[in-house]
N, C-alpha and C positions, 0 to 999 in steps of 0.2 A: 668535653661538651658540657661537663656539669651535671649529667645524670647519666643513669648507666643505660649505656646501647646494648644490645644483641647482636651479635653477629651472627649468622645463619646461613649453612650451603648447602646445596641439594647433599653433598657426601662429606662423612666425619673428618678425612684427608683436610680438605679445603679448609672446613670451617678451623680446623685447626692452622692451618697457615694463617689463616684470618689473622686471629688472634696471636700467634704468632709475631706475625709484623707490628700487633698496634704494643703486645705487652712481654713479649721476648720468648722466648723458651727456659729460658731460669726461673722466670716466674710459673709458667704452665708446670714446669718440676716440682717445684718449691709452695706453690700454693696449691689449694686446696679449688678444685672447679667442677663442673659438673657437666656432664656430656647431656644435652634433650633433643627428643625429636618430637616435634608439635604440627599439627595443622591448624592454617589458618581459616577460622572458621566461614568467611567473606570472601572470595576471590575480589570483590569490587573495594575491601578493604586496602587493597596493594596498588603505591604510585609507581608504574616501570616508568624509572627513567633511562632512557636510551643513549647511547655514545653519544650523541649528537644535539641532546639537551645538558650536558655539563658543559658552562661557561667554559674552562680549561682545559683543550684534549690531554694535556700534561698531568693533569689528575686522575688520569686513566691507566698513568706511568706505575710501576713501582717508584716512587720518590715519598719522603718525609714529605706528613702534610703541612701546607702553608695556611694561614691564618683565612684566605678565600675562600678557600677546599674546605676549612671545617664549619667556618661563617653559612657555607651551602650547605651543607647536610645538617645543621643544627637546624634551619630553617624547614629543612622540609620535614625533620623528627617532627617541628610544631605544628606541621599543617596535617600532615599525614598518620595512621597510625601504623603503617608500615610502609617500608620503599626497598622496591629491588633495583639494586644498581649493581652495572657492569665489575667484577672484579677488577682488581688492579696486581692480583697476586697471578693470578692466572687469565687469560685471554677466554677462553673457554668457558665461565664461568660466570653465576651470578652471585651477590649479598641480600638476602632479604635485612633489612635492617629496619629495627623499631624498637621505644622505648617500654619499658614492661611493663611499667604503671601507666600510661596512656594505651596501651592496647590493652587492658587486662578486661576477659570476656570477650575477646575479639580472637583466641588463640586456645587452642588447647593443647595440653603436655599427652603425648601418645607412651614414649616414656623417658625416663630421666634416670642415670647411674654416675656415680664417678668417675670421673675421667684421670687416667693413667698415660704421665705421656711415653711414647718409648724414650728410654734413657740415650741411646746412642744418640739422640738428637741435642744433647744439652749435655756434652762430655767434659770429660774434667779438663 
């Protein structure tokens, strides 16, 4: 999208699959990340977009995103300074998703440590 996103889940499991899907698991090994858990300081700060406000129910899929799919969420990072949307990794599940220099003050870090991924996940 051109600036760095947040991915964010209610539990460390998810927000790691998140991530996961958009930047692999060799990288989560291999680079250096950091695990936070923040509250947002605004509940009215948050766009819920609902299954049924994404243009593409197929975006809701696990599939590589299409040039649509990221055209939409780039647009709403601009409008919004955070947005929770439906997972794609899990049914279950939401993303709060926001730009960290367009919410900064809007958020606070409750805490922050290094993230370790388990190895068996990214095996030789």
């Amino acid at each position: 999208m051109g600036y760095p996103v947040v991915y964010c889940s209610a539990d460390p499991a998810t927000a790691i699959l998140e991530v996961a899907v958009h930047k692999g698991f060799r990288t989560l090994d291999a680079v250096a990340h950091r695990l936070t858990r923040a509250i947002v300081l605004k509940t009215s700060d948050i766009h819920v977009v609902q299954p049924e406000d994404v243009p593409n129910p197929n975006w809701l899929s696990p599939v590589s995103p299409g040039r649509g799919q990221q055209e939409f969420g780039k647009q709403l990072l601009e409008r919004h300074a955070f947005i929770l949307i439906p997972s794609a990794v899990t049914r279950e599940s939401w993303n709060l998703l926001f730009n960290p220099d367009r919410a900064v003050g809007r958020y606070q870090a409750t805490a922050q440590k290094p993230f370790a991924l388990d190895t068996r996940l990214n095996p030789p």
